[in-house]
C-alpha positions as CSV (number, residue, x, y, z in Angstrom):
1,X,-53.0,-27.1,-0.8
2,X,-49.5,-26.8,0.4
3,X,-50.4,-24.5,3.0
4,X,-53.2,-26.4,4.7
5,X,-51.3,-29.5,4.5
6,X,-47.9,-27.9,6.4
7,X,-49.8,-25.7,8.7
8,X,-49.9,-29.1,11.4
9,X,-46.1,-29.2,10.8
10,X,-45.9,-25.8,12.0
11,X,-48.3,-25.3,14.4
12,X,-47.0,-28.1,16.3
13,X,-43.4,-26.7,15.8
14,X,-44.7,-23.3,17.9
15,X,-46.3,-25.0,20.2
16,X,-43.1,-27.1,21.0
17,X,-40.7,-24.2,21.1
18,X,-43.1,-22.2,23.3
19,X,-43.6,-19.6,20.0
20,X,-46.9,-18.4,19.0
21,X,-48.1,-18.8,15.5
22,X,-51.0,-16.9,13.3
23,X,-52.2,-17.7,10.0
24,X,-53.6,-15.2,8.3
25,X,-55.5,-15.0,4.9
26,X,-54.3,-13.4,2.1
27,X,-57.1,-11.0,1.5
28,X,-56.3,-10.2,5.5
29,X,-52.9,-9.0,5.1
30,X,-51.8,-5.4,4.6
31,X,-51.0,-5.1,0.9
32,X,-47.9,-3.5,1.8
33,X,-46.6,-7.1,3.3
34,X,-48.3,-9.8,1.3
35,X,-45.9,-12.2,-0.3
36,X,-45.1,-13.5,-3.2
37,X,-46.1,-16.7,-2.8
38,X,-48.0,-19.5,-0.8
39,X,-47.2,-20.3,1.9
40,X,-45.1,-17.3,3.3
41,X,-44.1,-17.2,6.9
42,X,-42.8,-13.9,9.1
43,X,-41.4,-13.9,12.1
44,X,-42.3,-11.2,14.4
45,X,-40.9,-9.8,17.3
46,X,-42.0,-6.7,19.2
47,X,-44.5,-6.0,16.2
48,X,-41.2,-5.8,13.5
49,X,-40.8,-8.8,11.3
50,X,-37.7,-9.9,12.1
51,X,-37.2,-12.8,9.2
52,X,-39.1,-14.3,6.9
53,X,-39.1,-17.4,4.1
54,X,-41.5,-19.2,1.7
55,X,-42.2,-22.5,1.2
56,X,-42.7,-25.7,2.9
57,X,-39.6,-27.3,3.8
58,X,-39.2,-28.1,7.4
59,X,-35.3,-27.8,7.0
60,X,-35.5,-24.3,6.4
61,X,-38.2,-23.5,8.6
62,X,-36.6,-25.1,11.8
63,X,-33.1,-23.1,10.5
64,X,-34.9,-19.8,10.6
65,X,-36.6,-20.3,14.0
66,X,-33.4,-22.0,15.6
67,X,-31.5,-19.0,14.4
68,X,-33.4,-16.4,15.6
69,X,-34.1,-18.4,18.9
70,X,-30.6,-18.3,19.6
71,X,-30.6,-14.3,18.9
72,X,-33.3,-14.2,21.8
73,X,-36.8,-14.0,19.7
C-alpha cells in the first residue's frame, strides 16, 4: 500500500511546482523500464528519463525534483 498512500504526497507536489505527474501500472509499463520495486518514480523530459529513485521518502523525492528543477526540467 505504500504507493497509494504516497501518491497525494506527490501528486500535490507536481501540481505545486507546475510539473505534471503519471502513474502508471505495472503491467502498463514497457518491460524494458519496470523497476525493481514499488513505488518507482522517473522523471521525464523530452520523452528521455532524465532521473529516477524508489521509495517513499519525501526528502529524497523533493531533492531529486529540486535538482533537476534547477538544471531546467
Amino acid at each position: 500500500m505504500p504507493c497509494k498512500n504516497f501518491a497525494p504526497t506527490i501528486k500535490k507536489y507536481a501540481e505545486d511546482k507546475r510539473i505534471g505527474f503519471k502513474s502508471v501500472q505495472m503491467e502498463d509499463m514497457p518491460e524494458n523500464i519496470r523497476p525493481p520495486f514499488y513505488p518507482y518514480f522517473y522523471l521525464r523530459k523530452n520523452n528521455q528519463i532524465i532521473d529516477e529513485w524508489g521509495g517513499v521518502n519525501e526528502r529524497k523525492m523533493e531533492a531529486v525534483i529540486k535538482r533537476n528543477l534547477k538544471n531546467k526540467l
